[in-house]
C-alpha positions as a Markdown table, in Angstrom:
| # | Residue | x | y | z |
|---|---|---|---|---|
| 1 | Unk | 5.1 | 6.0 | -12.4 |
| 2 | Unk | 5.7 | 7.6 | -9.4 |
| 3 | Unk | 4.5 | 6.2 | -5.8 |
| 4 | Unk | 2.4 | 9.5 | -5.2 |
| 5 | Unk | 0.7 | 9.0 | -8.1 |
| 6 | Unk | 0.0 | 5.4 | -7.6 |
| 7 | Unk | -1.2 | 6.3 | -3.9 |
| 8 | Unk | -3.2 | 8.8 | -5.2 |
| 9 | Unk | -5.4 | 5.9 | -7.0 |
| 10 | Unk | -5.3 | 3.8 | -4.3 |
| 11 | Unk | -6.2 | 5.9 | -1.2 |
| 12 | Unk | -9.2 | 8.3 | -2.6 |
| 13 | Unk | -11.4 | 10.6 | 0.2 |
| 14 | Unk | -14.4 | 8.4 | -0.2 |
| 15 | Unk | -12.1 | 4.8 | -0.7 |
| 16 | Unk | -9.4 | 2.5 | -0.2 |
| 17 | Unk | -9.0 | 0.2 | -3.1 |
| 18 | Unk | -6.1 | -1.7 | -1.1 |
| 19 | Unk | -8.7 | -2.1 | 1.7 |
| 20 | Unk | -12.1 | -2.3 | -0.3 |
| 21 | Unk | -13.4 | 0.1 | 2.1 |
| 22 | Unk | -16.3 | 2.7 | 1.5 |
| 23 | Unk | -15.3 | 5.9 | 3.5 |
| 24 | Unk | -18.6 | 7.6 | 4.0 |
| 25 | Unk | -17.6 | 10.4 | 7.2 |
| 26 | Unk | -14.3 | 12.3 | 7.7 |
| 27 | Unk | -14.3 | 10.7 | 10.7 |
| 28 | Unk | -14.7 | 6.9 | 9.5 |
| 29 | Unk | -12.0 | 7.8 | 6.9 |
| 30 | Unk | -9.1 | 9.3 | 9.7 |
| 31 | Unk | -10.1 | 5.7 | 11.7 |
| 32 | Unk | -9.5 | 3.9 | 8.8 |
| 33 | Unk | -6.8 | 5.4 | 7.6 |
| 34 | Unk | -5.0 | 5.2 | 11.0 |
| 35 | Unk | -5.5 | 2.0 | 11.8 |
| 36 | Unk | -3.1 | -1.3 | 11.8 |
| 37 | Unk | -5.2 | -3.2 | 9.8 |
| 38 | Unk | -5.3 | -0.8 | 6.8 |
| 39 | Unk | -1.3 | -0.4 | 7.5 |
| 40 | Unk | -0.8 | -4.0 | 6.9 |
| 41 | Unk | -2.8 | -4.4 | 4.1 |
| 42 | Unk | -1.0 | -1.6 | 2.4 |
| 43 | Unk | 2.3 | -3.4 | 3.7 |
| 44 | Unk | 1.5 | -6.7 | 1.9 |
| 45 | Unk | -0.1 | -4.5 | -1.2 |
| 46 | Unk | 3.6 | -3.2 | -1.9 |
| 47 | Unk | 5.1 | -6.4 | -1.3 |
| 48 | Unk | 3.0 | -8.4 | -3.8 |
| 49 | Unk | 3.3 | -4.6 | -6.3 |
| 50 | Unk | 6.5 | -3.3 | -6.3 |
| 51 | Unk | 6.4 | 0.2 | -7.5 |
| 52 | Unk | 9.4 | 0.1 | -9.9 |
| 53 | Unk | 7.6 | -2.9 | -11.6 |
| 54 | Unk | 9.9 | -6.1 | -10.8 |
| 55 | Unk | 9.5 | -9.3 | -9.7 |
| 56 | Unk | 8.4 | -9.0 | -5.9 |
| 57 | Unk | 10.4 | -12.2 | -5.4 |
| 58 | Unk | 13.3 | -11.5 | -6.7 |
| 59 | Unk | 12.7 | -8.0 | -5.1 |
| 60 | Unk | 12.4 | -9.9 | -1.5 |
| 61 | Unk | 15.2 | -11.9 | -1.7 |
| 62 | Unk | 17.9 | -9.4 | -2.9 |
| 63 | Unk | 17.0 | -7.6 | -0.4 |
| 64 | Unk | 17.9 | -9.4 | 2.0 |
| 65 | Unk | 21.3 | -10.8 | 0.9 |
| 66 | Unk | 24.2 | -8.5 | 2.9 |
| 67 | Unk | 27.5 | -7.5 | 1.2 |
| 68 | Unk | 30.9 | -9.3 | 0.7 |
C-alpha cells in the first residue's frame, strides 16, 4: 500500500482520524490542517506505523546507525 492511499484514509475533508478531529468549515479544516499540533501527531502516527509495514523499532534504530 502506498502512502497516498493510506493518507487518503487518514486525512478526509470532514476528518482527521490521526487527530480525532471533526472538520465542520473549510476554514476550521485549513487551521487544522496547518497547524503544529496536527503535524506532530501525524509525526508520531508514522513513527509508531511505518508505511512499509516493519517493526517501528527496529525501523528507528537502523536508522540511525551511520556507515563503516
Amino acid at each position: 500500500m502506498k502512502s497516498t492511499e493510506v493518507d487518503q484514509g487518514l486525512f478526509t475533508e470532514g476528518y482527521c482520524k490521526v487527530c480525532s478531529a471533526q472538520l465542520i468549515s473549510e476554514s476550521q479544516r485549513v487551521a487544522h490542517y496547518e497547524s503544529r499540533k496536527h503535524a506532530n501527531k501525524v509525526r508520531l502516527y508514522y513513527m509508531l506505523h511505518p508505511v512499509d509495514g516493519g517493526c517501528p523499532a527496529k525501523k528507528l534504530r537502523t536508522d540511525n546507525v551511520s556507515p563503516v
